[in-house]
VOGU-3710 file (C-alpha; in Angstrom, 3 decimals, decimal comma):
1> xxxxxxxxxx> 0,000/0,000/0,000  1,446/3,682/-1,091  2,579/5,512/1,806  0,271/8,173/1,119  -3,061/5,974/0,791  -1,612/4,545/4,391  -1,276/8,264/5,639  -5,062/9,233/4,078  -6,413/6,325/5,981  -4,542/7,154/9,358
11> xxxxxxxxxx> -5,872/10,264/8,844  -9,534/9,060/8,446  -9,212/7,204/11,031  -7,586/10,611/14,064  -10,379/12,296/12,399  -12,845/10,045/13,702  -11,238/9,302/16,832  -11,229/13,227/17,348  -14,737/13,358/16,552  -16,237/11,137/18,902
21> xxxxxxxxxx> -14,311/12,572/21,447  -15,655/16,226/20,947  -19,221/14,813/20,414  -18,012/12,940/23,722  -17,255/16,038/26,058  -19,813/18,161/24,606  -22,373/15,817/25,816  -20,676/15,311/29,479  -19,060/19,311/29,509  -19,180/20,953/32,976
31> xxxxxxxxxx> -20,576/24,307/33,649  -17,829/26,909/33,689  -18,635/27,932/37,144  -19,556/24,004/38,485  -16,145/21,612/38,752  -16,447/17,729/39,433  -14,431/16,643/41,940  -15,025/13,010/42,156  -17,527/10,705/40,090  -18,064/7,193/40,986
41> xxxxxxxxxx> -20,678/4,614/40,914  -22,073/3,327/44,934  -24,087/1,779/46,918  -26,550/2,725/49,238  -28,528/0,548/51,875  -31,455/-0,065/53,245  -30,817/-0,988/56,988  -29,601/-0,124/60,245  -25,943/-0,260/61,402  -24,679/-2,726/59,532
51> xxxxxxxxxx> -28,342/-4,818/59,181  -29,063/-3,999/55,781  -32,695/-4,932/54,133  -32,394/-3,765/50,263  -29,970/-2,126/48,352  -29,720/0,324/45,147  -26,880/1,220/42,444  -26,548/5,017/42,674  -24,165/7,115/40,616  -22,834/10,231/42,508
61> xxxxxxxxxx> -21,081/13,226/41,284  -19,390/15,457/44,026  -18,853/19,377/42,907  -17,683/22,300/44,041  -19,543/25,417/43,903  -19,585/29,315/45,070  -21,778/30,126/48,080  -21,106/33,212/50,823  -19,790/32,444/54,013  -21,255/34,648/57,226
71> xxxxxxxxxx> -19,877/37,654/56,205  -21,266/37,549/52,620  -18,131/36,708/51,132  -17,539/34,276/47,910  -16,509/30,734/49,516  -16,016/27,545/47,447  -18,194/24,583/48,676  -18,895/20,917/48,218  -22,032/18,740/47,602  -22,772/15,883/45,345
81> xxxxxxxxxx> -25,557/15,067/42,899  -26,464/11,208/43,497  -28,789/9,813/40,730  -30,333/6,450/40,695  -28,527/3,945/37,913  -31,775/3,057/36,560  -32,319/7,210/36,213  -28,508/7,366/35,053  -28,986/5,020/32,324  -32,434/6,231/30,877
91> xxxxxxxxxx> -34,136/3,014/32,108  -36,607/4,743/34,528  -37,847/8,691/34,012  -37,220/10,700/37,038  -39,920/12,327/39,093  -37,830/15,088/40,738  -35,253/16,459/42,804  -34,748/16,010/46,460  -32,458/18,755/48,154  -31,473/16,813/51,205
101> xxxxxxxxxx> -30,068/18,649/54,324  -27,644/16,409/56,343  -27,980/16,397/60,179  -25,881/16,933/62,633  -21,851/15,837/62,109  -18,767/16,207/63,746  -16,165/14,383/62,245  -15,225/14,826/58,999  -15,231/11,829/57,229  -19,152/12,138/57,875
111> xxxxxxxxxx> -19,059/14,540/55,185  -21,946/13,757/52,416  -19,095/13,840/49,754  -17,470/11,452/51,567  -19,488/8,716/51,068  -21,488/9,506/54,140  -25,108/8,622/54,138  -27,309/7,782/56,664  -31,271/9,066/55,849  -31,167/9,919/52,352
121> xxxxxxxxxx> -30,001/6,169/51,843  -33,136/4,860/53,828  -35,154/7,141/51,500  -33,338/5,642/48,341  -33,015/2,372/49,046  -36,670/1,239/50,194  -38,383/-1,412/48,782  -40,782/1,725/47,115  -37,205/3,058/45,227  -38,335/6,669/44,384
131> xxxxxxxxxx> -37,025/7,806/41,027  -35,559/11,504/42,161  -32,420/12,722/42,320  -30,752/13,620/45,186  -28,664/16,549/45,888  -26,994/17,593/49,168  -24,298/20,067/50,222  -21,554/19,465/52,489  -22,129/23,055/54,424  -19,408/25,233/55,930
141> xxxxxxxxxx> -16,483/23,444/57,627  -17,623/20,316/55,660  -16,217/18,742/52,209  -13,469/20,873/50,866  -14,014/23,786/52,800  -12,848/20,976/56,168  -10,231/23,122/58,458  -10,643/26,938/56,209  -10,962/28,374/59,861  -14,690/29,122/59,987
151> xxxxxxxxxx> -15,805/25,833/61,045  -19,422/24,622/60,797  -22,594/26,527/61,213  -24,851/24,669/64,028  -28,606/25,624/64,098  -26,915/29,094/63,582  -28,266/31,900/60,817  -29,675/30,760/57,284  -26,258/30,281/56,061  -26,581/26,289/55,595
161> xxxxxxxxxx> -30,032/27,508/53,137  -27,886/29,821/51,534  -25,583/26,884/50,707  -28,223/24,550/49,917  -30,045/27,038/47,518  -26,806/27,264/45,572  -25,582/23,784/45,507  -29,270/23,266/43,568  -28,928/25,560/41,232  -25,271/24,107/40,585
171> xxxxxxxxxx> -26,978/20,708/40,347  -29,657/21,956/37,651  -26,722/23,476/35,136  -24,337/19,885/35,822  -27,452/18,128/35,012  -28,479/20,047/31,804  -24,724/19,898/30,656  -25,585/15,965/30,655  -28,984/16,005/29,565  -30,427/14,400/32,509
181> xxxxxxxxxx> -34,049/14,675/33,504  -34,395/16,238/36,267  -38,452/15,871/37,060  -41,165/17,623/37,251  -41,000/18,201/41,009  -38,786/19,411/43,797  -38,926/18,709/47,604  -36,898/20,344/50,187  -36,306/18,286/53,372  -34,265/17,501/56,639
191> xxxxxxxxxx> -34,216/16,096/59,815  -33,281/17,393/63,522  -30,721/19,977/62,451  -30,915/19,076/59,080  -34,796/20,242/59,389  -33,182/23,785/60,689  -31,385/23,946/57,688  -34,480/22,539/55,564  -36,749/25,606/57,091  -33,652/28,038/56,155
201> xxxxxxxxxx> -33,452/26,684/52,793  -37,259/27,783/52,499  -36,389/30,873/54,025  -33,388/32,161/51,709  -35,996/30,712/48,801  -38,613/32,689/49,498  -36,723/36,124/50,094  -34,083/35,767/47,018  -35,174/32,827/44,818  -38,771/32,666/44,593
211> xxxxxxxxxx> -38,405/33,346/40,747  -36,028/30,584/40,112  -37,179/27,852/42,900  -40,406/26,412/43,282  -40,731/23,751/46,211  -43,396/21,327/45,926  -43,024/21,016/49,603  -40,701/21,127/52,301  -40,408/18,480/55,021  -39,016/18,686/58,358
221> xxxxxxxxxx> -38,673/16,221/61,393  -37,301/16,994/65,208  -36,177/20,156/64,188  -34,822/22,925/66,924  -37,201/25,478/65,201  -36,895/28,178/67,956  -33,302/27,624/69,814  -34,442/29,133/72,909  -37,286/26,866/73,859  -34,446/23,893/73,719
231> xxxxxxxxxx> -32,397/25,953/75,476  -35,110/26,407/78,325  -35,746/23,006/77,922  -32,371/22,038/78,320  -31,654/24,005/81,237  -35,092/22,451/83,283  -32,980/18,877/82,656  -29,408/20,072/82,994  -29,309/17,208/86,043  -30,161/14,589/83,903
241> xxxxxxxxxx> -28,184/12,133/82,511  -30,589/11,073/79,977  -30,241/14,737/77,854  -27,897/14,798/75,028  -24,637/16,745/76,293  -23,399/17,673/72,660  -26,240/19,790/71,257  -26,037/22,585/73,460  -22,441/23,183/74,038  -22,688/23,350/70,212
251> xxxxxxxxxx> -25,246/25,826/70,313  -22,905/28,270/72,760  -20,191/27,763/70,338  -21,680/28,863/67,302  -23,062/31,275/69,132  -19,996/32,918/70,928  -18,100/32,073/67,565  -20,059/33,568/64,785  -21,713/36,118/67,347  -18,824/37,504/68,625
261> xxxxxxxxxx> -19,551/36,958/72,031  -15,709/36,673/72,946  -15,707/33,856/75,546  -13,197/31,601/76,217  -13,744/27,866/76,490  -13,015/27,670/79,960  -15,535/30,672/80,135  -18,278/28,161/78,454  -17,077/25,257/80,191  -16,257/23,072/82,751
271> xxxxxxxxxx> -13,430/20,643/83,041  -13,191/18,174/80,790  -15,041/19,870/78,200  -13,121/23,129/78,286  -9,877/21,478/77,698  -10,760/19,046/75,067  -13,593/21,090/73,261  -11,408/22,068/70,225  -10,725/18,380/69,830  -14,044/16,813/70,694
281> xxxxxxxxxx> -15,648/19,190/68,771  -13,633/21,235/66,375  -10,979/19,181/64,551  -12,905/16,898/62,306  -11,021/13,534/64,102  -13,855/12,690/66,587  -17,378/11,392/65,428  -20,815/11,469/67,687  -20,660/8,354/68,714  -17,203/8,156/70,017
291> xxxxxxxxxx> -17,990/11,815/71,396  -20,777/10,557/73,231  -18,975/7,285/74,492  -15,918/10,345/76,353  -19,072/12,274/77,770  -21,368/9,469/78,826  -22,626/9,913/82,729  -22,107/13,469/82,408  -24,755/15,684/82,531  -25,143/19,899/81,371
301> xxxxxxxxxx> -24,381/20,680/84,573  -20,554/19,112/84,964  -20,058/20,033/81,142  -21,540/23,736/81,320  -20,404/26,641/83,226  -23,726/27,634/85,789  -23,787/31,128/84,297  -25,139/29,472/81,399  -27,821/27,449/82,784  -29,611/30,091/84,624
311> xxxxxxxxxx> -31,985/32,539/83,013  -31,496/35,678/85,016  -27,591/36,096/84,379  -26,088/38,613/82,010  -24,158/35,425/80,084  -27,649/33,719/79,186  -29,116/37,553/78,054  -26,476/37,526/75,838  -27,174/34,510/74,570  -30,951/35,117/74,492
321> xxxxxxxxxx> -30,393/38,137/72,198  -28,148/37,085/69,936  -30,577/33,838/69,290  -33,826/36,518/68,715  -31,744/38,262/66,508  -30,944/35,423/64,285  -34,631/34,018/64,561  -35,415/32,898/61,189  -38,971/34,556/62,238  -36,918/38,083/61,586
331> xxxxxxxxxx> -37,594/39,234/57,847  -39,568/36,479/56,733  -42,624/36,516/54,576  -43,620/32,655/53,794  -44,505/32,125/50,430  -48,506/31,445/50,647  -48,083/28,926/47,622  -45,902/26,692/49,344  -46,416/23,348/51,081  -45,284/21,795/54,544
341> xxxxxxxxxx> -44,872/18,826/56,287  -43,891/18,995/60,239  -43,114/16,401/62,863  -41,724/15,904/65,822  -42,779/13,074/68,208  -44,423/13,434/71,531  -41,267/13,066/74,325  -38,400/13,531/71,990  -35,193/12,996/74,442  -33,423/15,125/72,045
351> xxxxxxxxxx> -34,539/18,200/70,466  -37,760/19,431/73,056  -41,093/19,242/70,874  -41,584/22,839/71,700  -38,584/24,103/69,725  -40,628/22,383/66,574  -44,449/23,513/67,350  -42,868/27,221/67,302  -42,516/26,642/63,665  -45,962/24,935/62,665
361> xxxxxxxxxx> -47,669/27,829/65,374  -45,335/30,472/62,967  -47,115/29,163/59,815  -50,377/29,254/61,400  -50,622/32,073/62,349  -49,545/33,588/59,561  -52,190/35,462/57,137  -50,568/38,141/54,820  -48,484/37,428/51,743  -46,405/40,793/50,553
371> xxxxxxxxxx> -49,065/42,708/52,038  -52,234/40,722/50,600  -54,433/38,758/52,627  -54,541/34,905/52,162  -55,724/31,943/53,606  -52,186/31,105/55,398  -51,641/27,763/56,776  -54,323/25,849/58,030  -52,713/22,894/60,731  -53,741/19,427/59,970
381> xxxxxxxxxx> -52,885/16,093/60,123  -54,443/14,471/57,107  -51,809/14,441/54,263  -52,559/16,952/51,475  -55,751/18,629/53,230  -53,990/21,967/53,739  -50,335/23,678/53,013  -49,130/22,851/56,465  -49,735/19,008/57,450  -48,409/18,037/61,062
391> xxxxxxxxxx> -47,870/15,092/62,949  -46,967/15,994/66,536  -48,561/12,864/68,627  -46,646/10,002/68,398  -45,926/8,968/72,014  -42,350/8,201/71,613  -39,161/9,819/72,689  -36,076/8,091/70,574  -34,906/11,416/68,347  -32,887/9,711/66,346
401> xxxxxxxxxx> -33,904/5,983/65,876  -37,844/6,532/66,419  -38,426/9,603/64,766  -35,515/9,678/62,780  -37,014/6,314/61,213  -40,551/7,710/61,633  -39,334/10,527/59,626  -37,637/9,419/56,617  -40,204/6,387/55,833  -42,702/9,378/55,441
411> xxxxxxxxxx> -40,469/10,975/53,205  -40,283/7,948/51,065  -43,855/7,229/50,978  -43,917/10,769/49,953  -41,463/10,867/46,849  -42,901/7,960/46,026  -46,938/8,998/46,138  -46,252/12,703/44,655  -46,128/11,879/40,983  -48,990/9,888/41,876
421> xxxxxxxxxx> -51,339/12,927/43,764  -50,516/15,528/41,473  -50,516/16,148/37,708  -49,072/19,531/36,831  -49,497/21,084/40,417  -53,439/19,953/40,597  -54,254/17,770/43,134  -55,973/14,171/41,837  -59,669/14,948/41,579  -60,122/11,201/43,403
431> xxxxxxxxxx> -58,025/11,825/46,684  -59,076/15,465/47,034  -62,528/14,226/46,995  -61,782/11,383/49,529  -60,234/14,235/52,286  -62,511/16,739/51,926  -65,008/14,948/54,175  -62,097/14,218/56,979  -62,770/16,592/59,748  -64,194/15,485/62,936
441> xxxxxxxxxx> -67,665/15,565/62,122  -67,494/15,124/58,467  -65,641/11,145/59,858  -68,716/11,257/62,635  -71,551/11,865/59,465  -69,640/9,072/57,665  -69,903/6,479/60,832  -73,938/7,097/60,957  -74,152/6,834/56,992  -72,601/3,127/57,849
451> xxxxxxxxxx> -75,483/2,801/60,435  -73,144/3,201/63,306  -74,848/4,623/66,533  -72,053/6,792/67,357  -73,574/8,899/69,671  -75,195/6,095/71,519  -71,495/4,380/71,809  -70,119/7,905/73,261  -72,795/7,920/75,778  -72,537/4,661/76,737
461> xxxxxxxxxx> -68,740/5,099/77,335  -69,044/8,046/78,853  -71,759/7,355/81,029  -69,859/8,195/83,988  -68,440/11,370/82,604  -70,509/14,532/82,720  -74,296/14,524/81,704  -76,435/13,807/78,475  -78,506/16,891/79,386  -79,296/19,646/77,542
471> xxxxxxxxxx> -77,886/22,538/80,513  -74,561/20,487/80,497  -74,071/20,193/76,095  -72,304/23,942/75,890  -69,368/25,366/77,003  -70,178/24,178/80,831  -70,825/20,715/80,059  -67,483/20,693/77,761  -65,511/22,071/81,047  -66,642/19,518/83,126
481> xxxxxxxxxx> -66,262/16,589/80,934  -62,701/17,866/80,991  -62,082/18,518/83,788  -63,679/14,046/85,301  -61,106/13,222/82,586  -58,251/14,734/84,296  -57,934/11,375/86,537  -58,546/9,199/83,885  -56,221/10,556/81,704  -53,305/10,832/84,495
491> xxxxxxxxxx> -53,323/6,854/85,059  -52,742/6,426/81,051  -49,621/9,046/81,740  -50,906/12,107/79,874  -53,534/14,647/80,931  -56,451/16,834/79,452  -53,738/19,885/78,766  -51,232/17,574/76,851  -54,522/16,036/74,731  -55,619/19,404/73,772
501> xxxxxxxxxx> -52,450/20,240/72,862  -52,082/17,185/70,918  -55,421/17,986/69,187  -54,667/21,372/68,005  -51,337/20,560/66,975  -53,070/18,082/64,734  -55,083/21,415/63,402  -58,307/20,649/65,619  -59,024/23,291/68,162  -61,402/23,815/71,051
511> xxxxxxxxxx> -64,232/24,833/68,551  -63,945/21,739/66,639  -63,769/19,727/69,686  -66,506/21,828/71,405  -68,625/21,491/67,953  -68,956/17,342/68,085  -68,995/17,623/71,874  -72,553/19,862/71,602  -73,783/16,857/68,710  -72,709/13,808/70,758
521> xxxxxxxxxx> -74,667/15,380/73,552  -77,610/16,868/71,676  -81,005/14,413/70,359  -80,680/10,574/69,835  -78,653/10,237/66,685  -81,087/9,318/63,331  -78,835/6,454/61,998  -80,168/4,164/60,758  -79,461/0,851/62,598  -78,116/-2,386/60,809
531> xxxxxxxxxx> -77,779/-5,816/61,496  -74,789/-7,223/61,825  -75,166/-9,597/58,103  -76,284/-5,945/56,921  -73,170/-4,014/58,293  -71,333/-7,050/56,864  -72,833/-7,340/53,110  -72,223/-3,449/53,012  -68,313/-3,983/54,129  -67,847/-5,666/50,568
541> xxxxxxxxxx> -69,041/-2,620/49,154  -66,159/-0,240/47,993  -65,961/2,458/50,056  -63,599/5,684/51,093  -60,578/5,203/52,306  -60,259/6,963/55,038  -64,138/6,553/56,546  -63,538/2,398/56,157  -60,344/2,549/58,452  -61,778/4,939/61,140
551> xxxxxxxxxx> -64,865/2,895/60,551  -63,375/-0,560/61,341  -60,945/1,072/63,872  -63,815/2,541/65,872  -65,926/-0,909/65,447  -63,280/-2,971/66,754  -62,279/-0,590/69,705  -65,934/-0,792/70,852  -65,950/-4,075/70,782  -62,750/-4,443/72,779
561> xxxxxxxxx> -64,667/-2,489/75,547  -67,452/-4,388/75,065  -69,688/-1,579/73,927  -73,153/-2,635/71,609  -73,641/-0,384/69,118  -75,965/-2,469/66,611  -79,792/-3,344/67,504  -79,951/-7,285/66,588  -83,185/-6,872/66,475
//
């Protein structure tokens, strides 16, 4: 073959090779200000320390972005992009994003872009195996900003939403650069102090980005909404072994850090702590667990200097200001078109309920958008009903492995049910007809439709409680049903307070409570009554799904307590 023929061909053949690359990095290129810093394909698990249930091939891409620090200054940050294979390869559409805030870390190899993952896995790797991409920042003092000096930003300022905000948008140009779905919808979400972060990510979004980010809701869990009701909380149990001893010497040390409150350690703390703090705390070599293996039998008070954990010194005023000045209450108007999701279970040992129901009594209250009036945020505790669903009532008290569990099944069920509720932001016709009739008497109507005596069932369990008459159905009658249930209500280790508070928390107040109260108490009820073959034949019948289960709930609980409620005859 002539040399030259041999040349053309060579030539022919670099010009291909050179082609395919080009077509190669143009369909991979990186955003000029977004850099890759690591890209590798993992493994994330279902399971609990080690005991893992289900697994799922995930392909993450860690990047580094620009974000401000405290003083509004550019700062370089980390957070990765972690897409499901089946999403990665074009097998399965994706629904959406999730913007995942990370809880609470100390060392540094518990850095998201480390491989770290421990909720956002659980979420992933269900059995149910969402189709969303995640995305989640490594925060100040995390990632490649680990040992720049500032450290990390604890429950602190809406810094961590400020980072969170712009890792997204960093995520959106990588994953346009690739041509990769990213979904029709977008949920925000976090847990404990990763819900803090979650509600500041809202927060910065609705004052900056409402334009450009659209959340199709935000979820939170155990989050220290309002620092100073932990810290009061904290302080009533500073004697008490049980009460985590890392949250709130974190709390003073953001605080004194990033506030400038200029105290030493040994100002802060006692012996060990003061000594060690930068250690335990600071240097990235020490993670919870081993943390709280060096502090366990202490309590606040042998960690905490007492100036600290009284509320009439000039230390804890300090404090106390500096904490309403960086209430994310300050300069916030909620976006009216936005959607919530709160918990936070009944007796959490960890972060104090209270610290959470500021936030969902915040919303609440809440009734003017940019100056207009709107509806605001009505509480409940049916899923979808209103902008602001709750669940505060779960009588347990494990932050982490109860609620934390409690908390990120939800959020499953949730990425997994959203394509399935809504169709371009409208709520299926189907399950917004199937709520609308869940309200206390709307379930009570439902009961009687069924031929359920209900109000013959209350009065015969009540029958001992207040009176059936017509004096004692109002507001008097209400008070001193109350007020005989105090007893009962003390031996099953609540009381008529906590209930109500329960109750309203759910979105039912004293009106609604008062309302059903009145009808329970008022003329025999006009169901019609069933036998039990009728009540049975009608079972097969299809019927709502929320009036069948309180319907078979209630039947079965009367039955327990051996209560009648159908006329044989």
């Amino acid at each position: 073959m002539k040399t030259r023929e041999i040349a053309k061909r060579w030539s022919c053949v670099l010009f291909c090779l050179l082609s395919f690359s080009l077509l190669g990095t143009a369909q991979t290129s990186t955003p000029a200000d977004v850099s890759i810093l690591h890209e590798v394909d993992t493994v994330w698990n279902f399971g609990y320390r080690g005991v893992n249930l289900a697994s799922r091939q995930m392909h993450r891409i860690d990047i580094a972005y620009t974000s401000k620090d405290l003083q509004g200054n550019d700062v370089l940050l980390s957070g990765y992009v972690c897409i499901p294979q089946e999403v990665y390869s074009g097998e399965q559409p994706c629904d959406g994003i999730l913007l995942h805030q990370h809880y609470r870390q100390l060392a540094f190899d518990c850095a998201p872009t480390r491989g770290f993952a421990e909720g956002e896995d659980l979420v992933m790797a269900n059995p149910l195996k969402p189709n969303w991409i995640v995305v989640c920042s490594d925060f100040l003092g995390f990632g490649i900003n680990e040992n720049k000096g500032a450290g990390q930003v604890f429950c602190y300022n809406d810094i961590n939403g400020q980072a969170s905000i712009d890792c997204l948008l960093a995520a959106r140009k990588l994953l346009d650069s690739r041509n990769i779905s990213q979904g029709k919808f977008l949920i925000n979400a976090g847990y404990s102090s990763g819900g803090f972060d979650a509600i500041a990510t809202q927060r910065v979004r609705d004052m900056k980005y409402r334009d450009q980010v659209k959340f199709d809701k935000t979820m939170v869990g155990g989050m220290p909404f309002n620092i100073m009701e932990a810290y009061y909380e904290y302080i009533r149990n500073k004697d008490k072994v049980a009460y985590d001893p890392i949250c709130l010497p974190m709390v003073l040390d953001m605080f004194n850090r990033h506030g400038n409150l200029g105290y030493t350690y040994s100002d802060l703390f006692k012996e060990p702590l003061a000594s060690n703090f930068q250690e335990w705390f600071r240097s990235g070599k020490v993670s919870k667990r081993d943390l709280l293996d060096k502090m366990k039998g202490m309590t606040l008070s042998d960690l905490i200097q007492d100036k600290f954990l009284s509320t009439d010194t000039e230390e804890f005023g300090k404090v106390k200001k500096l904490a309403e000045k960086n209430s994310m209450v300050n300069g916030w108007t909620p976006d009216s078109t936005q959607r919530y999701f709160s918990m936070h279970i009944l007796r959490d040992s960890l972060v104090p309920p209270a610290a959470g129901r500021a936030f969902i009594n915040f919303l609440s209250d809440f009734t003017y958008d940019n100056g207009k009036k709107c509806e605001g945020f009505k509480k409940s505790v049916i899923p979808e009903r209103t902008r602001l669903q709750t669940n505060y009532f779960l009588p347990l008290k494990e932050h982490s492995i109860e609620g934390g569990a409690i908390f990120y099944i939800t959020l499953a069920a949730t990425l997994t049910a959203t394509p399935i509720l809504y169709y371009d932001g409208e709520l299926n016709t189907h399950y917004a007809d199937l709520i609308e009739s869940a309200t206390l008497m709307g379930i009570i109507r439902a009961l009687e439709s069924k031929g359920i005596d209900v109000k013959g069932a209350v009065k015969s369990l009540t029958s001992g409680i207040g009176s059936s008459s017509g004096a004692s159905s109002g507001a008097m009658g209400f008070l001193e049903m109350l007020i005989q249930l105090e007893s009962t209500l003390k031996g099953l280790g609540t009381s008529t307070a906590e209930v109500l508070l329960i109750l309203n928390d759910c979105g039912i107040d004293l009106n609604d409570i008062q309302e059903v109260f009145a009808y329970l108490n008022s003329e025999p009820s006009s169901a019609r009554k069933v036998t039990a073959d009728a009540r049975s034949e009608e079972a097969s019948t299809a019927e709502p799904f929320l009036t069948g289960f309180y319907q078979r709930y209630l039947i079965d609980w009367l039955k327990e307590n051996n209560v009648n409620i159908y006329d044989e005859n």
